[in-house]
Structure formats: structure tokens, C-alpha cells
LUMTI-603577 format. One record per residue: residue number from 1; residue in one letter; chain; x, y, z of N, C-alpha, C in turn. Coordinates in Angstrom, 3 decimals, padded with zeros to 6 digits. Example, Ala and Ser with C-alpha at 12.3 -4.5 7.8 and 13.67 -1.06 7.14 Angstrom:
% LUMTI-603577
REC   nr  rest  kette       n.x       n.y       n.z      ca.x      ca.y      ca.z       c.x       c.y       c.z
REC    1     a      A   013.190  -005.690   007.800   012.300  -004.500   007.800   013.200  -003.300   007.800
REC    2     s      A   012.850  -002.250   007.080   013.670  -001.060   007.140   012.900   000.030   007.870
% end
This chain:
% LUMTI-603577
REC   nr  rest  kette       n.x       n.y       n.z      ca.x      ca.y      ca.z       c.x       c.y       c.z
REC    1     x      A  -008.121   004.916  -006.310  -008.530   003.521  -006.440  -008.828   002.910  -005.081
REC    2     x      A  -008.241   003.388  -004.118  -008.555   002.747  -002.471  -009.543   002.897  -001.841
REC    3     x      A  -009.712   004.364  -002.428  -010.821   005.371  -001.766  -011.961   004.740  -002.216
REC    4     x      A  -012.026   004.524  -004.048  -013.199   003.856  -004.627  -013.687   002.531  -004.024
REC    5     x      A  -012.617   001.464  -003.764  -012.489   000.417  -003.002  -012.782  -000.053  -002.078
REC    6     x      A  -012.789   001.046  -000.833  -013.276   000.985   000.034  -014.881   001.175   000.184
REC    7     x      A  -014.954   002.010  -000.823  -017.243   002.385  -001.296  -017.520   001.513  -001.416
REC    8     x      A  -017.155   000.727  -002.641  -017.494  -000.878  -002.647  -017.768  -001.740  -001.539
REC    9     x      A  -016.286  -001.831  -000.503  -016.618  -002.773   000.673  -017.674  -002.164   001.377
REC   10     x      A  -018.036  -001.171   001.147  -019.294  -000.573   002.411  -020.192  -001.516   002.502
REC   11     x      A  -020.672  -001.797   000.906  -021.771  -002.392   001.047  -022.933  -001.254   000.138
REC   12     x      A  -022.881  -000.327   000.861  -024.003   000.740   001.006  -023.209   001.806   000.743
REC   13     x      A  -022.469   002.196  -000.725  -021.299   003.192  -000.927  -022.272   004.691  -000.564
REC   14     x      A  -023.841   004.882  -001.000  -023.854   006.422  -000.171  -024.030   006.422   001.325
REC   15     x      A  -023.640   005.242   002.181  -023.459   005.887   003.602  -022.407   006.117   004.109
REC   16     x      A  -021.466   006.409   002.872  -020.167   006.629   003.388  -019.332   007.319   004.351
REC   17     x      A  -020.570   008.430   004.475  -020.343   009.359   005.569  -020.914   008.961   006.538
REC   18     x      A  -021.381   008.070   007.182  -021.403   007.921   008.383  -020.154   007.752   008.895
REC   19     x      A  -018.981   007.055   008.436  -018.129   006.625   009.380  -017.399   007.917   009.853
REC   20     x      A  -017.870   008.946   008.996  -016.908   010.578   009.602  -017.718   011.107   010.472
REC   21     x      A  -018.676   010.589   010.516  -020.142   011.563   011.479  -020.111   010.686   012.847
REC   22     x      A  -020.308   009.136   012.847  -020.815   007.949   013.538  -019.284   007.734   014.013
REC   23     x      A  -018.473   007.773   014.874  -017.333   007.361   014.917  -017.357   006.317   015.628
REC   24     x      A  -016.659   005.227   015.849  -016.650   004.001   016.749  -014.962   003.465   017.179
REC   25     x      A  -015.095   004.341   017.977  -013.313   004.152   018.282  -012.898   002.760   018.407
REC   26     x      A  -013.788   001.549   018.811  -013.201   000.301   019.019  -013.452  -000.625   017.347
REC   27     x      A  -013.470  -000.021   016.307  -013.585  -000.803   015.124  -012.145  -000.609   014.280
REC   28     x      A  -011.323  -001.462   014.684  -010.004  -001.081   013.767  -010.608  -000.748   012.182
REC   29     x      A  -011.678  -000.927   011.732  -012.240  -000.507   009.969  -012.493   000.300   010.417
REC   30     x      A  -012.594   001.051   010.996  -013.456   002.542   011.689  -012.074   002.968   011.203
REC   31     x      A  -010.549   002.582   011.679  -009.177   003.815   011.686  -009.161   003.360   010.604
REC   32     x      A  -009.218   002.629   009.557  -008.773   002.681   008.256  -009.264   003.611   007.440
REC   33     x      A  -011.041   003.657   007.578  -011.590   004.378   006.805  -011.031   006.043   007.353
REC   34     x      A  -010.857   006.321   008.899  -010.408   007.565   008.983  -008.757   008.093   008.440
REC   35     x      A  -008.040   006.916   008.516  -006.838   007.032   007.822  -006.952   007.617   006.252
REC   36     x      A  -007.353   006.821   005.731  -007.378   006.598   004.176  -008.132   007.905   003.663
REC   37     x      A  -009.137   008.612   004.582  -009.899   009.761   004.308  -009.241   011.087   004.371
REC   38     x      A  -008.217   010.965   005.215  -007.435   012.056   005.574  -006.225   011.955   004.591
REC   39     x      A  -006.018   010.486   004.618  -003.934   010.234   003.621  -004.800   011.037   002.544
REC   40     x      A  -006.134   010.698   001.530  -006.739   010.995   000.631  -006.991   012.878   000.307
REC   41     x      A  -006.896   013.214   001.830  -006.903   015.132   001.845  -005.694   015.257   001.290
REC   42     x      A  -005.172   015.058   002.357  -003.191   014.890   001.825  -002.720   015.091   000.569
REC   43     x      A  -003.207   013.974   000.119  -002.895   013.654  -001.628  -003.243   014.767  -002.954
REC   44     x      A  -004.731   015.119  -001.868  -005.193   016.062  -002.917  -004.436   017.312  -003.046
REC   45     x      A  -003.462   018.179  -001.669  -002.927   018.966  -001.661  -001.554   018.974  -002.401
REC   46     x      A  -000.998   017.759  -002.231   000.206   017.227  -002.937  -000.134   017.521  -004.202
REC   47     x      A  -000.999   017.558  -004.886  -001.123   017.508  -006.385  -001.861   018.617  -006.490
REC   48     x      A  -002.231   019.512  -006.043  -002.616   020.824  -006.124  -001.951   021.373  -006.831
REC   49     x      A  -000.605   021.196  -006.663   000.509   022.860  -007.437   000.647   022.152  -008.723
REC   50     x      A  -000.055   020.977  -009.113  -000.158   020.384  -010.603  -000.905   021.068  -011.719
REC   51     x      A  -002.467   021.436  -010.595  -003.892   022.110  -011.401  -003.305   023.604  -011.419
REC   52     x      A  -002.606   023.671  -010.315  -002.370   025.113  -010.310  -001.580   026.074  -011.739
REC   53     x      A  -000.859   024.859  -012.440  -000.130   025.315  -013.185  -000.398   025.126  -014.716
REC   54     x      A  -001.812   024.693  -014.375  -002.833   023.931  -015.744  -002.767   025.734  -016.819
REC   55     x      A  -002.882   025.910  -017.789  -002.923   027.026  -018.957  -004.020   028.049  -018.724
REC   56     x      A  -004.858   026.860  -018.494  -006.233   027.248  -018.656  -006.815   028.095  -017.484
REC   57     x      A  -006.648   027.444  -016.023  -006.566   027.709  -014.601  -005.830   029.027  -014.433
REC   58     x      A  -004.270   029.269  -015.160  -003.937   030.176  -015.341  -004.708   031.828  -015.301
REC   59     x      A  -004.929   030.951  -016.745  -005.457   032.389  -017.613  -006.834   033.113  -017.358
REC   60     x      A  -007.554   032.237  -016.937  -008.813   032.488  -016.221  -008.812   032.799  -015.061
REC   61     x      A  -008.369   032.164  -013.672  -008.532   032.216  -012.494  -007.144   032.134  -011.727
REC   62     x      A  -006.375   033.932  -012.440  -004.770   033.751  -012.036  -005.058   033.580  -010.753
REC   63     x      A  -005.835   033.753  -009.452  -005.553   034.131  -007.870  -005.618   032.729  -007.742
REC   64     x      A  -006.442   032.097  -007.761  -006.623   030.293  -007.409  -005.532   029.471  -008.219
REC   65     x      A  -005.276   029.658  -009.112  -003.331   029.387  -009.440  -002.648   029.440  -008.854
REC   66     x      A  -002.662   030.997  -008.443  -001.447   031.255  -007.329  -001.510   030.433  -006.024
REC   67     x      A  -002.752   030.433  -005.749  -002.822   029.976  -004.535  -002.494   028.593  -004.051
REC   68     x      A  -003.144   027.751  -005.173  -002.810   026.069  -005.274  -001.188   025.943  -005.537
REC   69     x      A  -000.279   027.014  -006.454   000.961   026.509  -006.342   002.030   027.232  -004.888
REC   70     x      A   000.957   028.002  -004.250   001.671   028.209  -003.278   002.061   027.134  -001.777
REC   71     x      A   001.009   025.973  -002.230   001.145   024.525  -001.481   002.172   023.964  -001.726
REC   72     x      A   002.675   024.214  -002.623   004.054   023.493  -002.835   005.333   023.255  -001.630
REC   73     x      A   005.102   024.714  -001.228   006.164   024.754  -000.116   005.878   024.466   001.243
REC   74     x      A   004.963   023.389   001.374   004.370   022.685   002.106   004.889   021.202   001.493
REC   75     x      A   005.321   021.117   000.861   005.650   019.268   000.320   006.139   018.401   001.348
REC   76     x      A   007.271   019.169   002.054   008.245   018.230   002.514   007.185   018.284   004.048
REC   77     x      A   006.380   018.772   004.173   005.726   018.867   005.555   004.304   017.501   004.994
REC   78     x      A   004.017   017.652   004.287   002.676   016.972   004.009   003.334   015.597   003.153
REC   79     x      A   004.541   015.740   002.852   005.543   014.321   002.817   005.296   012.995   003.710
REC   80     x      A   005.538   014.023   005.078   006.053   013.467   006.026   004.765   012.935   007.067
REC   81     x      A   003.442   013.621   006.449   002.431   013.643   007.466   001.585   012.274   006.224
REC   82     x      A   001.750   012.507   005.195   001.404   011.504   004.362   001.881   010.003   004.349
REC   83     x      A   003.282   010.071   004.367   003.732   008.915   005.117   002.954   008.190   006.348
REC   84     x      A   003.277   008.783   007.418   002.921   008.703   008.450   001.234   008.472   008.401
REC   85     x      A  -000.006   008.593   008.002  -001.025   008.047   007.351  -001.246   007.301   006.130
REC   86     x      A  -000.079   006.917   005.504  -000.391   005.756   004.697   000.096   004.601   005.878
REC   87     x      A   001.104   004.717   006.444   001.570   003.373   007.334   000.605   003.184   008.316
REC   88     x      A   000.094   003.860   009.084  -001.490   003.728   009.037  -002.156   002.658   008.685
REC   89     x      A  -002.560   003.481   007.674  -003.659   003.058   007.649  -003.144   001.528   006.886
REC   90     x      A  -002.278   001.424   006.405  -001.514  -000.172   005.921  -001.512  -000.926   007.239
REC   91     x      A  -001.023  -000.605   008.136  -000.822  -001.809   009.443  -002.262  -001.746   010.104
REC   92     x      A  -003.349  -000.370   010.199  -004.752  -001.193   010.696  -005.419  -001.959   009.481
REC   93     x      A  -005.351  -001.872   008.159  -006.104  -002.700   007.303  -005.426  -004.419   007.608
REC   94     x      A  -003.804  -004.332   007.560  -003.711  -005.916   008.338  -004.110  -006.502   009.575
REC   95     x      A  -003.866  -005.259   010.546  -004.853  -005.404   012.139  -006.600  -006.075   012.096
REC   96     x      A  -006.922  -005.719   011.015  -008.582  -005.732   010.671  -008.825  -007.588   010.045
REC   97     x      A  -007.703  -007.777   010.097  -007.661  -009.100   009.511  -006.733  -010.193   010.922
REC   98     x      A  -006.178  -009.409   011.470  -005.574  -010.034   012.331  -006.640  -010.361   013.648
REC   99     x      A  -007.384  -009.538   013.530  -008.075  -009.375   014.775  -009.076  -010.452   014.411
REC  100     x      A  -009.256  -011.210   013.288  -010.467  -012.094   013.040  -010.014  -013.437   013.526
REC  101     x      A  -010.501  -014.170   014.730  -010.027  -015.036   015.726  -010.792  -016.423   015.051
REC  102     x      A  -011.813  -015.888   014.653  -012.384  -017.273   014.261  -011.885  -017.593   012.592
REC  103     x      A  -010.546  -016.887   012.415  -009.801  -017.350   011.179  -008.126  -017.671   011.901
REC  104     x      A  -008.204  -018.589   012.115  -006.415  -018.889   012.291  -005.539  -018.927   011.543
REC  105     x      A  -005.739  -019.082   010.321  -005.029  -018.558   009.308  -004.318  -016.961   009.155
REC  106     x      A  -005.583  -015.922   009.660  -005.081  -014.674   009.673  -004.537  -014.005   010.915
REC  107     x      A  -005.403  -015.030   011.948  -005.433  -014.410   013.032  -003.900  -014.628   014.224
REC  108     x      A  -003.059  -013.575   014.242  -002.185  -012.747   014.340  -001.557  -011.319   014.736
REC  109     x      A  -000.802  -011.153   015.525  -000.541  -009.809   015.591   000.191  -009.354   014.719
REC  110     x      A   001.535  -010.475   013.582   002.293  -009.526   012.733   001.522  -009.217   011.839
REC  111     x      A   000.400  -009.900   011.591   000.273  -009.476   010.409  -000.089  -007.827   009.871
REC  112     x      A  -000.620  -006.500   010.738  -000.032  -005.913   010.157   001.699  -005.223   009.539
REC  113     x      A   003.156  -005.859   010.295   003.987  -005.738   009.576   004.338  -006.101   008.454
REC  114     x      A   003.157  -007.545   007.951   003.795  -008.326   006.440   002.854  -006.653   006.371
REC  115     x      A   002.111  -005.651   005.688   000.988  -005.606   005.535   001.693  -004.109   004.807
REC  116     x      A   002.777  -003.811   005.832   003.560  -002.479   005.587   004.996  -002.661   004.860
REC  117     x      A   005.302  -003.878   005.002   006.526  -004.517   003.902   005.940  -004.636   002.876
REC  118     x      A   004.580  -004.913   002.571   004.628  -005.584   001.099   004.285  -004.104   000.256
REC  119     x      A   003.804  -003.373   001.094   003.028  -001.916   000.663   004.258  -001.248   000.672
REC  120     x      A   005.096  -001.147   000.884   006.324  -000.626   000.514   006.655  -000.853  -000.594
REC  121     x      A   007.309  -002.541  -000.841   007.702  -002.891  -002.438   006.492  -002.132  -003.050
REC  122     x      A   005.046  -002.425  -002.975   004.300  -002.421  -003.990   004.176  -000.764  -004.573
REC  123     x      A   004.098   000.265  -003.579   004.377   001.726  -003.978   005.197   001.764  -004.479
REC  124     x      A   006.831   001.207  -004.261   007.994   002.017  -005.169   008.061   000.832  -006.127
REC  125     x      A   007.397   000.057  -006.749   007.412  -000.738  -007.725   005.894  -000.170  -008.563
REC  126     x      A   004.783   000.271  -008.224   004.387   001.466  -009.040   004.713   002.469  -009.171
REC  127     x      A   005.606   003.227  -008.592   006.176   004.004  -009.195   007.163   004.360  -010.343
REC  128     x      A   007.827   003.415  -010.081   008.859   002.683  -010.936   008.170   002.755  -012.502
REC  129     x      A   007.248   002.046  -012.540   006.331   001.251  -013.637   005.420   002.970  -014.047
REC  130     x      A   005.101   003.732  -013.485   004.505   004.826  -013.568   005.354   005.314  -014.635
REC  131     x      A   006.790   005.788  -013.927   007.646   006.603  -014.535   008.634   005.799  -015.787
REC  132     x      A   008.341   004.724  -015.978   008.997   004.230  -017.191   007.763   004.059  -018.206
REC  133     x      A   006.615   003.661  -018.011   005.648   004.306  -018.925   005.709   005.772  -019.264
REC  134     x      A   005.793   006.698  -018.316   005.451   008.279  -018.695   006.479   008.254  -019.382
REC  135     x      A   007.699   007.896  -019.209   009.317   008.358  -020.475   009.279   007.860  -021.174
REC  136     x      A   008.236   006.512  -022.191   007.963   006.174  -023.307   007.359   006.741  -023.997
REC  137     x      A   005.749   006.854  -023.061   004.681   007.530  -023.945   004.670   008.985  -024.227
REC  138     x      A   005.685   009.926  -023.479   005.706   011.561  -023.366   006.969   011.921  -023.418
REC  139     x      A   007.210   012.472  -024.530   008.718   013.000  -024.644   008.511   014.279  -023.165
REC  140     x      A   007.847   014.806  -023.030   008.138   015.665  -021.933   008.355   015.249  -020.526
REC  141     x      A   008.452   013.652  -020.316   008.750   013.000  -018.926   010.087   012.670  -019.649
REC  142     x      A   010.996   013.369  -018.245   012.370   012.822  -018.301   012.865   012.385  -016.974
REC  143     x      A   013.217   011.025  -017.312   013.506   010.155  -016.096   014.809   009.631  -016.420
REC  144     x      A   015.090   009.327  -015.086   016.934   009.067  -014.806   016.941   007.287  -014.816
REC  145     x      A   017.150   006.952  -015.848   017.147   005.196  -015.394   018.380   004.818  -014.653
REC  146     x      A   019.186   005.217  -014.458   020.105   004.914  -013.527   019.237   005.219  -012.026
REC  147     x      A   018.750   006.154  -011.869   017.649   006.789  -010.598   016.627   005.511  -010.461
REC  148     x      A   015.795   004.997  -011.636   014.987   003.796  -011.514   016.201   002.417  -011.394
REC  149     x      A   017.122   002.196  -011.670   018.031   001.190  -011.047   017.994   000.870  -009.701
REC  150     x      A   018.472   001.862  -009.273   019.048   001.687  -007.745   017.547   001.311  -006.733
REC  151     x      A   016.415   002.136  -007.815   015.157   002.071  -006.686   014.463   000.231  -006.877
REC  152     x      A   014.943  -000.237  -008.270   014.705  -001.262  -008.115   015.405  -002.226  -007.112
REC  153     x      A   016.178  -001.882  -007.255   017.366  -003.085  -006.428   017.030  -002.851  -005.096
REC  154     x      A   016.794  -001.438  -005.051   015.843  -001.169  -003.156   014.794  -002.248  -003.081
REC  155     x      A   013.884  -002.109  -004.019   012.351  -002.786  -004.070   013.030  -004.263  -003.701
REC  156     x      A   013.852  -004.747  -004.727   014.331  -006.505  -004.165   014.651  -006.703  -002.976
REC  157     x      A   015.507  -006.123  -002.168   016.010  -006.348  -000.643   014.851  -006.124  -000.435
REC  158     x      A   013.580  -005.439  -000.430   012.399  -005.082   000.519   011.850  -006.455   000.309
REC  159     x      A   011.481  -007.058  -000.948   011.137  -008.022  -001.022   011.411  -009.555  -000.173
REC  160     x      A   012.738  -009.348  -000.528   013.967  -010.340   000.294   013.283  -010.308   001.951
REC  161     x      A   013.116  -009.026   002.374   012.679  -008.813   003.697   011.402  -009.494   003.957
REC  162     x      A   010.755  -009.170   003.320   008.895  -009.309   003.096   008.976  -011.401   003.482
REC  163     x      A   009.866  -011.657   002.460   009.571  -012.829   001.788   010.147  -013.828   003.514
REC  164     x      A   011.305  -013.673   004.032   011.746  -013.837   005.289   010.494  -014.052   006.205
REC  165     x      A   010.549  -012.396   006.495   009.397  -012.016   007.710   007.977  -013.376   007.214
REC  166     x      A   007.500  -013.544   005.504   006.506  -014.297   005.509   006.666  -015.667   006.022
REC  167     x      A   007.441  -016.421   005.996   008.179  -017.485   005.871   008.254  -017.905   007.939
REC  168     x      A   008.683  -016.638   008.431   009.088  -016.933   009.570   007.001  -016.691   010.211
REC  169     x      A   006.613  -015.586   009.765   005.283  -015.278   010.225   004.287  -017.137   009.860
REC  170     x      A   004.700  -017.820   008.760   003.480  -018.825   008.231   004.648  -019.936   009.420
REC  171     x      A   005.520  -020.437   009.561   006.220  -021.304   010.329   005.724  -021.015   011.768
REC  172     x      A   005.865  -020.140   012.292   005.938  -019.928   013.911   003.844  -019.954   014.417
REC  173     x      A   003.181  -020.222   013.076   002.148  -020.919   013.185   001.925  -021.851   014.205
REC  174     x      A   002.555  -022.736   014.125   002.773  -024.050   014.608   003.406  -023.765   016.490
REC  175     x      A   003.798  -022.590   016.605   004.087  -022.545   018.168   003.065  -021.657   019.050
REC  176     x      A   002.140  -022.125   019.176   000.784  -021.937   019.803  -000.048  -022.830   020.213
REC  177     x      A  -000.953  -022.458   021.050  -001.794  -023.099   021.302  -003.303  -022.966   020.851
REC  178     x      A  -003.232  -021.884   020.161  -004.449  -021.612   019.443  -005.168  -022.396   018.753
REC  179     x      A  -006.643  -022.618   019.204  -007.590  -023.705   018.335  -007.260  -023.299   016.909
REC  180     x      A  -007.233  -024.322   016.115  -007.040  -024.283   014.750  -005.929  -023.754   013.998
REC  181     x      A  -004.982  -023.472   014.597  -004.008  -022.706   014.219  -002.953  -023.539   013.267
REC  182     x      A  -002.602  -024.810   013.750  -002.140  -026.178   013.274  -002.341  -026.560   012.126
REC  183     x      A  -004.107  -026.512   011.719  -004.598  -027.581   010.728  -004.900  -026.339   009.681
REC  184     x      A  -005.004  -024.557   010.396  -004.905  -023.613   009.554  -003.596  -023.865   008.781
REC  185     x      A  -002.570  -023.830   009.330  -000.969  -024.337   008.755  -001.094  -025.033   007.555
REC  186     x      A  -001.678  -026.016   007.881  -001.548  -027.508   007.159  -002.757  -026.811   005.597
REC  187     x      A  -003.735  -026.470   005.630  -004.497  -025.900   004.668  -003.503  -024.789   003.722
REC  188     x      A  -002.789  -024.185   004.411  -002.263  -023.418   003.453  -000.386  -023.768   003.094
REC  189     x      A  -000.428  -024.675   003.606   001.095  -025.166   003.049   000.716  -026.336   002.580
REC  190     x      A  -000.493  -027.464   002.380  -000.289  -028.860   001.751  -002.330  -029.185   001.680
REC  191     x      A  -002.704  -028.020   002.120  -004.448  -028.197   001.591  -004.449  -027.395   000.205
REC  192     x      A  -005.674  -026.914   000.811  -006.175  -026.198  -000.939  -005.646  -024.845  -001.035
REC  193     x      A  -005.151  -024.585  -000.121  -004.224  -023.166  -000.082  -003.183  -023.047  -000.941
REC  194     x      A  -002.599  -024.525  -001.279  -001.135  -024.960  -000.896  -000.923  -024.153  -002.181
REC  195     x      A  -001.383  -023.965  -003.571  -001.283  -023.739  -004.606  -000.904  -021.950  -005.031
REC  196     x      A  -001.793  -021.481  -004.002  -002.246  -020.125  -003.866  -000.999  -019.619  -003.082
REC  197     x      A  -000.232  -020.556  -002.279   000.309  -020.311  -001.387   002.177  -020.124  -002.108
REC  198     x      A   002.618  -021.214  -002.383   003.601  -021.561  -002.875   004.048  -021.123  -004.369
REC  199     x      A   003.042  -021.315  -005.318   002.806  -020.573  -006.908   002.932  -019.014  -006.689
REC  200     x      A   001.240  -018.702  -006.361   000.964  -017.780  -006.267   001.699  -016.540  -005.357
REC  201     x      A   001.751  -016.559  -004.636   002.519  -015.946  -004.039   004.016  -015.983  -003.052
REC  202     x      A   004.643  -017.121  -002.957   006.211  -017.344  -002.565   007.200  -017.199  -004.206
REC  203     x      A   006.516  -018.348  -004.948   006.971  -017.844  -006.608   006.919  -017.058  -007.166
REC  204     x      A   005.952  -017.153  -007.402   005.415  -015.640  -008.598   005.549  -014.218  -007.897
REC  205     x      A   005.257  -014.135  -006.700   004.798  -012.884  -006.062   006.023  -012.524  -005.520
REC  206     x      A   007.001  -013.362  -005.151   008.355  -013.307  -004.123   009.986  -013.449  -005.101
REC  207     x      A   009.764  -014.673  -005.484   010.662  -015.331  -005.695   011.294  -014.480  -007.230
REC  208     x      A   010.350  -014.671  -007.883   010.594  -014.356  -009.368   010.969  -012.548  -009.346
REC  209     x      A   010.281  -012.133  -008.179   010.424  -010.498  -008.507   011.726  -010.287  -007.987
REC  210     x      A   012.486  -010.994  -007.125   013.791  -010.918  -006.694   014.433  -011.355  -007.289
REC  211     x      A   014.241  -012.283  -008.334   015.649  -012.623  -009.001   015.780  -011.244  -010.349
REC  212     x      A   014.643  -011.070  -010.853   014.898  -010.094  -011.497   015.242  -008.881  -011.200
REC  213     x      A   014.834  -008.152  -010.172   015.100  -006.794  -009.279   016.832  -006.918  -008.958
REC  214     x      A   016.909  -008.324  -008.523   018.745  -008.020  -008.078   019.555  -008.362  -009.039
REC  215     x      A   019.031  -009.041  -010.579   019.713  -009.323  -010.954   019.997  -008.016  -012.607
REC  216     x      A   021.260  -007.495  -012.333   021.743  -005.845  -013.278   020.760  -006.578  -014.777
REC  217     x      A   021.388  -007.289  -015.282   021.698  -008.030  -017.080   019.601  -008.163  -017.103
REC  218     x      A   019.235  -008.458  -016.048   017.652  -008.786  -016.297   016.909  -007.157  -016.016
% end
């Protein structure tokens, strides 16, 4: 879905390959798209020893079976290298927004850390949601809800964190000298932001997912 996402923002989704051919080391969208292209190799190997073990793949093409589930024992290595290119490419996609000066609203250096807090909750809260769909709809997914407990109650403190860091990141607005930075403030805590701002995302997006995440009975 990111990968598709990103075709879209091109503009021009078949010149997609320029940005692997054309490189431009000073375009923080330049490291996203190289991030996201590579986390995207990654991914595909991770799920290799999946096809590998398909019936069909089997029975037809035992050597390329073997071979795709022999990636497996590569997990904890391509774990760790996958990580390490999703955070990536999460803190230059907020960099890419931070770096836009003639927006004071965005323009910032934390903002890629909100960028890797919120992409945290939001992965292990699809996952979560992944694996309690698959143990409804497929008697052959068996999941530990005590295992999805604890990861929720993780997801809330992350939140708790997120929601802080936002709070302290939209306040410390105001200690600068940056043109527009002030009346950027004022637009998104009591302009037309204010709605988008406070509803939308301190309530709905913050508030509400923490009381339910920490709270056992909900």
C-alpha cells in the first residue's frame, strides 16, 4: 500500500524508476523513495518461505520451494535490517515535511520523531487488528489473546508517549523567532485547524485510543 502510494505521489507513476537510476542525494524524497524501495525488497524475502510452502509451488517446482524456504533462516537478520529501513524511511518522510520553511506549521526538526512514535503505535495496532481478524475468520490462525493483551497495553504507553512529545512539539511553537510560527500556532489550536486539531486528532486519534488500550474491562 506505501509502495502503491508513493506511484500516486509521483505524479507520473511510470517514471518511477528514475529515482533508482537519477539519484539526487540532496532531496530528503529522494531517501524515502530509496528507503521504502529497499524496506519493500526486504519484505518480499520475509514472506518468501510463505510461497515457498504454497502445495502447488511444492509439487511442481520442488527446487524453488526449497530454495524460498531456505530464507527463513535469514529472519532474524532481515528483522533487524528491516527495522532499521522502516525507521528510515518514517523519520525522512517527516524530515520531507519538516524541511518545508515556507510552512510553519510543519516546519521543524522533531517532526520526524512524532513521525516514528506514531508509526510505531500504528504497526503494532495493525497488527493486532490483522491477527484478531485472521483468529475469527480462519480456524487455522491461532493466536494467544493474552499475547494480543500485553501488546495492546504496549501500543497505549506508546501512545501516551506520542501524545506528550505532540503536545510539547505544538507548545514550544511559540519559543522562536521564526516568521509565522506564532500565528501558525494560533491556526491550529483556535483557527480552522482548531477542529482537526483537538477532535480529530488529540481526541479521537490520542485520547480515546488510550483510555481503551489501558483500560483491562474495555
Amino acid at each position: 500500500m506505501a509502495v502503491l502510494s508513493l506511484l500516486l505521489d509521483v505524479g507520473q507513476p511510470l517514471r518511477f524508476w528514475h529515482t533508482l537510476i537519477f539519484w539526487n542525494r540532496h532531496s530528503v524524497l529522494w531517501e524515502v523513495t530509496m528507503s521504502v524501495a529497499v524496506y519493500f525488497s526486504v519484505l518480499i524475502l520475509e514472506t518468501a518461505p510463505i510461497f515457498g510452502q504454497a502445495v502447488r509451488l511444492c509439487s511442481r517446482w520442488p527446487r524453488p520451494a526449497a530454495l524460498l524456504n531456505r530464507v527463513h533462516q535469514f529472519a532474524p537478520v532481515l528483522a533487524v535490517v528491516g527495522l532499521g529501513l522502516s525507521m528510515a524511511h518514517q523519520s525522512s518522510l517527516g524530515a520531507t515535511y519538516g524541511v518545508l520553511k515556507a510552512r510553519p506549521i510543519w516546519y521543524r526538526p522533531d517532526l520526524s520523531v512524532l513521525f516514528i512514535v506514531s508509526a510505531v503505535a500504528a504497526g503494532q495496532a495493525i497488527t493486532v487488528l490483522a491477527s484478531m481478524l485472521a483468529a475469527r475468520l480462519s480456524p487455522r490462525a491461532h493466536v494467544d489473546d493474552r499475547l494480543l493483551e500485553r501488546l495492546m497495553t504496549l501500543i497505549g504507553w506508546v501512545m501516551v508517549a506520542y501524545l506528550y512529545l505532540r503536545f510539547w512539539d505544538t507548545l514550544s511553537m511559540t519559543c522562536t523567532y521564526e516568521p509565522g510560527r506564532t500565528e501558525g500556532l494560533q491556526i491550529l489550536t483556535r483557527g480552522l485547524l482548531s477542529f482537526n486539531f483537538w477532535i480529530g486528532e488529540v481526541l479521537l486519534g490520542a485520547i480515546v485510543p488510550i483510555v481503551i488500550l489501558l483500560t483491562p474491562r474495555l
